[in-house]
N, C-alpha and C positions, 0 to 999 in steps of 0.2 A: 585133614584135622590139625589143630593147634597142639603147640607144644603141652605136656601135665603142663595143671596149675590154673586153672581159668578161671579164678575169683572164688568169693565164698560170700552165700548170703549172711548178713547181720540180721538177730531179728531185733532192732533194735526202732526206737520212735523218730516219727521228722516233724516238722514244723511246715504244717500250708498257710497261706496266708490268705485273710478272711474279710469281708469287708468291716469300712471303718478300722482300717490297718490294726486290725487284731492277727495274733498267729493261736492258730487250734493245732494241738499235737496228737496228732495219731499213731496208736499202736500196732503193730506187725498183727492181724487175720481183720484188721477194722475196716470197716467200709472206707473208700476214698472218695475226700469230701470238695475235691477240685477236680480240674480240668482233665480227664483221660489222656495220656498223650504219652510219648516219647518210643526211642527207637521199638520197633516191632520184630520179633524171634517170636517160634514156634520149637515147643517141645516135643521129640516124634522120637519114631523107633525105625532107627535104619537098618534093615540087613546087614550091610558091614560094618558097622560101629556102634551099634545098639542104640542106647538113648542119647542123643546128642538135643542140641540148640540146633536150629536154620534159619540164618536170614534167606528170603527171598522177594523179586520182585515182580510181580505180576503173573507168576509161575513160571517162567522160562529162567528166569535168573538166579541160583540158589550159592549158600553156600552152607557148611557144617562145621562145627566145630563142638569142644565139651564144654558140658554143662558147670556153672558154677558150683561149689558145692554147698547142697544143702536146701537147691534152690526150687527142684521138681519135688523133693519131700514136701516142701511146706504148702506147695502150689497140690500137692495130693492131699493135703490133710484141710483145707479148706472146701474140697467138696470135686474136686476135676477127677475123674478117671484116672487113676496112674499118674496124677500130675501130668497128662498132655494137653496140648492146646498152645496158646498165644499168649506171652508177655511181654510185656512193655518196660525200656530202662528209660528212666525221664535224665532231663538236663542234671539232675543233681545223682544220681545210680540211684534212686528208687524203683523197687523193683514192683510194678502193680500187675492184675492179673482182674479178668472179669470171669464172676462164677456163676451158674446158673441159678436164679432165686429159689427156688425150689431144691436147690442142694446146699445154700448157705445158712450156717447156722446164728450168723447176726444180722441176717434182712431185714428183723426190725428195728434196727438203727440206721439203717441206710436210705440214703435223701429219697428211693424209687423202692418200691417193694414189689417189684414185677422186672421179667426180662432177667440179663443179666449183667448182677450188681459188683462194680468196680473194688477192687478191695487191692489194700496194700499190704504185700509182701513182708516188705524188709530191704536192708539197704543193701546194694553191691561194693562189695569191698576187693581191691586187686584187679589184676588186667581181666578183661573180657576179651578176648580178639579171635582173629582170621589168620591161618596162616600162607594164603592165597595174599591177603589185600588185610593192613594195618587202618584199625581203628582211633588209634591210639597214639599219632605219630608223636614226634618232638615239635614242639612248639618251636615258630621264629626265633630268632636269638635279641630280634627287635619288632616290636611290637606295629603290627602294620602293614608289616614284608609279607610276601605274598607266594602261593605255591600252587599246582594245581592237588586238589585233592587225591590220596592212596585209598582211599576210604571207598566205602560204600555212598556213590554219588546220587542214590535216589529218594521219593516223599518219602518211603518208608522206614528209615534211619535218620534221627534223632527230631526235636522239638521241630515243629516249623512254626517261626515268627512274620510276622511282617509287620512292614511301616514304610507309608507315605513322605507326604510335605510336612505332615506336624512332628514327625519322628516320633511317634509312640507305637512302641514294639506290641503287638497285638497277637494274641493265638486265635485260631479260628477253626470253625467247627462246623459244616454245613451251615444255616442261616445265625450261628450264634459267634458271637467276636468278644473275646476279653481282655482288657487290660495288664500288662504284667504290674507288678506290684511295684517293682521298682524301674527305674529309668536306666540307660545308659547309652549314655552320649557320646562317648569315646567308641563305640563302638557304630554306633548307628555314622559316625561319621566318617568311619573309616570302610566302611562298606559303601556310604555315596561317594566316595571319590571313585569310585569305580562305579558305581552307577547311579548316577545323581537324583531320579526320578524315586528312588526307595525301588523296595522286591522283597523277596523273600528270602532269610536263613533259618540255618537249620544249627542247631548246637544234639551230638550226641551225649550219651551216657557218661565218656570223661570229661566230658566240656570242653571239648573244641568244634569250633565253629568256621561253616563251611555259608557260601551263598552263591547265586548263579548269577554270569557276568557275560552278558552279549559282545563281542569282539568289537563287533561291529561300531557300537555305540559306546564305547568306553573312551572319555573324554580325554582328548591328544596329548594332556601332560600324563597318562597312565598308561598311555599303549605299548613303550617301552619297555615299563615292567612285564606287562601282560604276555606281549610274545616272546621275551627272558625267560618267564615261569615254564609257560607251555613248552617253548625248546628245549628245555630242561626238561621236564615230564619227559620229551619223548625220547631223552638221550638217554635217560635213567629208569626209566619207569617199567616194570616187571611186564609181560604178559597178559594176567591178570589182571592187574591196574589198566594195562592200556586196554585192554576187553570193556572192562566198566565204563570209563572215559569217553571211549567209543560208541556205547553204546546209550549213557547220556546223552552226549550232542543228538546221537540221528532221532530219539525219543521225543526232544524238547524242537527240532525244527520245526517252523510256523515261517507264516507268511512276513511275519516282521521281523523274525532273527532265522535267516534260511539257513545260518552253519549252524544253529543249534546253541544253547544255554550252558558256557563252561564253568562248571564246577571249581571254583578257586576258595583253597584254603586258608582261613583268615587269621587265625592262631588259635590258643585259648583263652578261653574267657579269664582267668587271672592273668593275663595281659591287658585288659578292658576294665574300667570304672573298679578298682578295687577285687576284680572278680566277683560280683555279685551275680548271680544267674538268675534271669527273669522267671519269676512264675507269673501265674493267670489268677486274676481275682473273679472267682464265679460271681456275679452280679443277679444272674436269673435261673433262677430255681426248676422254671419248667427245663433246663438244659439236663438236669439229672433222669427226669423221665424217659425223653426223646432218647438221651447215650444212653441208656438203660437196654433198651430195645436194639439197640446195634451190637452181634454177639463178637465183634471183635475175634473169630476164631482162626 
């Protein structure tokens, strides 16, 4: 378990961005009217620690830590059991949570009135972390420099983006793909010089941002860095961290990258384009249906 102190929910409004670059603001128990998405935690009752947070990955991989405060009350008071279940911190700490239609009391304002409907929290204020493995490291001292990540290296912790040749950062969502609202180019370019083709990153809840970088293929003016960074990970790096690490690469081996997909830390996003953090401009409407039906638990 983490040190006291692991944040405290705001219930206070955000700004999503809408098409025809309108921003719609929504209030703390209101339906959420974008993109579902960001790091994934489960609020449960442990035998030895009671109610805590877990991240986990595919069920074998867990960890615990406490609850921010304030944040399983409000997730109780919109209609969950005791406040258990699944929520999600997006790139910016919004804290979102899906409730069963049938338990919420403003399904009819929300885009799907069936299944269960996405509703927004409130915001995450203060550290959230691990005390196994930092969420939340210190950023480069220069923008660029490179690490491998401490973090949690799997899909299920924070935003997943990706971009091609055109460099537009895109979220995705089984058959639906949508545009971030805003662009950033300092960053999409600092992720292709280590893999030129584009791929996928991920930014968590403090916004820092993490992407996956094949040894193998990392072009010959960057390889130097790359096995700096790693030497370093393994001279430094906790137990824990190297557990994760480790068990990223053997997860991600394939036929085209046989050592497996390393996790390298890319800094934070206020190192990149101003710090602006990509959101997703929902374009199609039946998307709210379809996520409706995913219980997200």
């Amino acid at each position: 378990m983490s040190a006291d102190g692991n944040g405290v929910l705001r219930k206070e409004p955000t700004q999503v961005p809408t098409i025809n670059r309108r921003q719609l603001t929504v209030e703390p128990e209101h339906p959420w009217p974008s993109a579902y998405r960001g790091s994934k935690y489960s609020i449960l009752s442990s035998p030895k620690f009671g109610d805590v947070a877990q991240w986990s990955h595919m069920g074998d991989i867990q960890a615990m830590t406490e609850l921010p405060r304030g944040l399983q009350s409000a997730i109780a008071s919109l209609g969950k059991t005791n406040g258990y279940g699944s929520f999600r911190l997006t790139a910016s700490g919004e804290a979102l949570t899906k409730v069963p239609a049938s338990q919420y009391q403003r399904v009819d304002q929300a885009r799907a009135n069936r299944g269960h409907i996405p509703v927004y929290v409130g915001q995450l204020d203060g550290d959230f972390d691990f005390k196994e493995f930092s969420n939340n490291p210190s950023p480069p001292s220069t923008a660029g420099d490179v690490s491998i990540l401490t973090g949690s290296p799997f899909r299920t912790h924070g935003e997943v983006w990706s971009f091609c040749t055109d460099d537009v950062l895109r979220w995705r969502w089984q058959g639906y793909g949508f545009e971030s609202a805003f662009g950033l180019p300092e960053l999409v370019t600092t992720y292709k010089a280590l893999r030129p083709e584009g791929g996928v990153i991920y930014i968590n809840e403090h916004s820092h941002v993490w992407g996956n970088i094949d040894r193998d293929t990392v072009p010959s003016g960057e390889q130097s860095r790359i096995r700096d960074a790693f030497n370093e990970w393994k001279r430094t790096a906790s137990n824990a961290q190297q557990r994760l690490v480790t068990r990223r690469l053997n997860r991600t081996e394939s036929e085209a990258a046989p050592n497996g997909l390393l996790p390298v830390y890319l800094g934070h996003i206020s190192q990149f384009d101003g710090g602006i953090v990509p959101k997703p401009v929902v374009t199609d409407n039946s998307y709210f249906g379809d996520s409706a039906m995913d219980p997200d638990q």
